[in-house]
Structure formats: structure tokens, C-alpha cells
N, C-alpha and C positions, 0 to 999 in steps of 0.2 A: 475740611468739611465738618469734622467732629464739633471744631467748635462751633460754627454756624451753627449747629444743631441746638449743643447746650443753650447759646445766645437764645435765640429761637424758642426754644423749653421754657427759658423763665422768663422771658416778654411774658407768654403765654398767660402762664402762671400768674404771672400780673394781670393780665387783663381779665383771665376769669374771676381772679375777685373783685375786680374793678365792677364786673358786667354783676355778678353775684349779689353784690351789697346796693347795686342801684336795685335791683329787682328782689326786693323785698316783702313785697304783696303777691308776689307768686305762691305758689304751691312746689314743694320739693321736684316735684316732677315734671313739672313747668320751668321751672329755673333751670335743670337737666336740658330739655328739650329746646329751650331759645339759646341757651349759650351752642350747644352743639350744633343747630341748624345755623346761628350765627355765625359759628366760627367756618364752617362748609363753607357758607354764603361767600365770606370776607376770601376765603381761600381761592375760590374759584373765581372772584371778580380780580383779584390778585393776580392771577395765573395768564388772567386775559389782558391787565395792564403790562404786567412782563412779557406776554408774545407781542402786544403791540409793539413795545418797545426795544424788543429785538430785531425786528424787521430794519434789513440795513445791515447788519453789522456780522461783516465778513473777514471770516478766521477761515484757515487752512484745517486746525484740527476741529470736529464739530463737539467731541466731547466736551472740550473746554468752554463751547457753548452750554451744555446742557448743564455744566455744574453752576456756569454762571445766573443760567437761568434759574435753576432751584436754589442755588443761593440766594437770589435775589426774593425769588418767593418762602426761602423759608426768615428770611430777614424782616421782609413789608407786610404779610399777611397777619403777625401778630402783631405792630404797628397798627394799622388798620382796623382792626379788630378794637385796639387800647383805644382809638380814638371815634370808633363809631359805636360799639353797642353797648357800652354803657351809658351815653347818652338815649341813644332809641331805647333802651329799659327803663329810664327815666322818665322818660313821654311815656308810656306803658303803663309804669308805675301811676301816675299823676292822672291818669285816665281811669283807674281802677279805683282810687280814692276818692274821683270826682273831683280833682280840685281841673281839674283840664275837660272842656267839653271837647264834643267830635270837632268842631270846629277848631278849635286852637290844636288838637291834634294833627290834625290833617296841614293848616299852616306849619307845625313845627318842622313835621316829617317835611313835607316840601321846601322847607329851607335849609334841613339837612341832607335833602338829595341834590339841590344846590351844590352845597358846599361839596358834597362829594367827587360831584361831577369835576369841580375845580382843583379838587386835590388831585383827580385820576389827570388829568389835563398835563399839572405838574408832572405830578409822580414819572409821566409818561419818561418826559426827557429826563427827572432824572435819574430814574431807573436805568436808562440808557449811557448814560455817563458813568454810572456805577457798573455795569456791566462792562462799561469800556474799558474802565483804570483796572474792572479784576482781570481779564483779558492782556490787557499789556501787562499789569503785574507778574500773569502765569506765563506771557511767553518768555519775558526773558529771564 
């Protein structure tokens, strides 16, 4: 679990400055505030593709659910994070410059809650797979 953690630490770390350098027309304390509510955000939609994806999947000891589960979430939620808000800072960004009207905003975002959707879809099953191989991993 230590190292899930580290692993987990420097995604992290990467993706805030991923998220950091697209949001560059922010203000210090704005940049603070979207990366943290973003990272919340990404954590708890994380949380909710791993329950889904636990459903089914029957062990004797429940613990070794539970590690699989936060393993799984402290693995995909900085993933997630890498891959959604630095983009949504960049639509942000381009709206704040003026080079993006509300309109092309509004198409962006709803093409990246698209794709979202489709990635949780994946993600489902294979979060579920993952959770299976750490499961038989720990039992035997």
C-alpha cells in the first residue's frame, strides 16, 4: 500500500502542474481553488466508478476488498485528474482571453463530458479486472 501511495503522490504532482501551466490567466488563488475543487471533484467521481465496479465481486475476507478498493482509487483518480483538467483549464483559459466564445465553450465542455462518460463506461470493467487480479494476487 506504501507504494500505491508514493505511485499516487507523483501522478498527482504531475497533474497539478499539468492543470497549473494550462491555467495561466488565473489569478494565484483561483489556480489554488480549481485545481483543489478539481481534484475533490475527480476523487469522488473516481470513488463512484470503483463502487460501481466492485459490485459482484465476492471474497471471503472483506478487508482485502477495501485495500483494493482504495488502491484502485488512489491509482485512477490521479490518472483522471492527468487527463481531464488540464484540458477543462484550457477551455477556461481560451474563454478568459477571448479567443473561445460561450458558444464554442459550452460545445467543448460537452464533448469532454462525452468522452468522459465513455471513459467511466471503460474504466468500469476495467477497474473491475484490476481489482480482480489484486484479489487473486493477495489471496494466494
Amino acid at each position: 500500500m506504501f507504494i500505491v501511495s508514493i505511485i499516487s503522490i507523483v501522478i498527482f504532482a504531475i497533474a497539478i502542474l499539468m492543470i497549473y501551466t494550462n491555467i495561466y490567466e488565473f489569478e494565484k488563488e483561483k489556480k489554488i481553488q480549481f485545481i483543489i475543487i478539481g481534484i475533490i471533484v475527480m476523487m469522488v467521481l473516481t470513488w463512484i466508478i470503483v463502487s460501481i465496479s466492485s459490485m459482484g465481486i465476492q471474497v471471503e475476507n472483506k478487508e482485502y476488498l477495501k485495500i483494493s478498493k482504495l488502491s484502485s482509487i488512489l491509482i485512477f483518480a490521479p490518472i483522471n485528474t492527468m487527463f481531464v483538467l488540464p484540458y477543462l483549464g484550457n477551455i477556461i483559459n481560451k474563454l478568459k482571453q477571448e479567443i473561445f466564445n460561450y458558444r464554442q465553450v459550452t460545445t467543448r465542455t460537452i464533448i469532454l463530458l462525452c468522452v468522459l462518460i465513455v471513459i467511466a463506461v471503460i474504466e468500469v470493467s476495467y477497474i473491475k479486472n484490476f481489482q480482480i487480479g489484486m484479489l487473486s494476487n493477495a489471496i494466494k
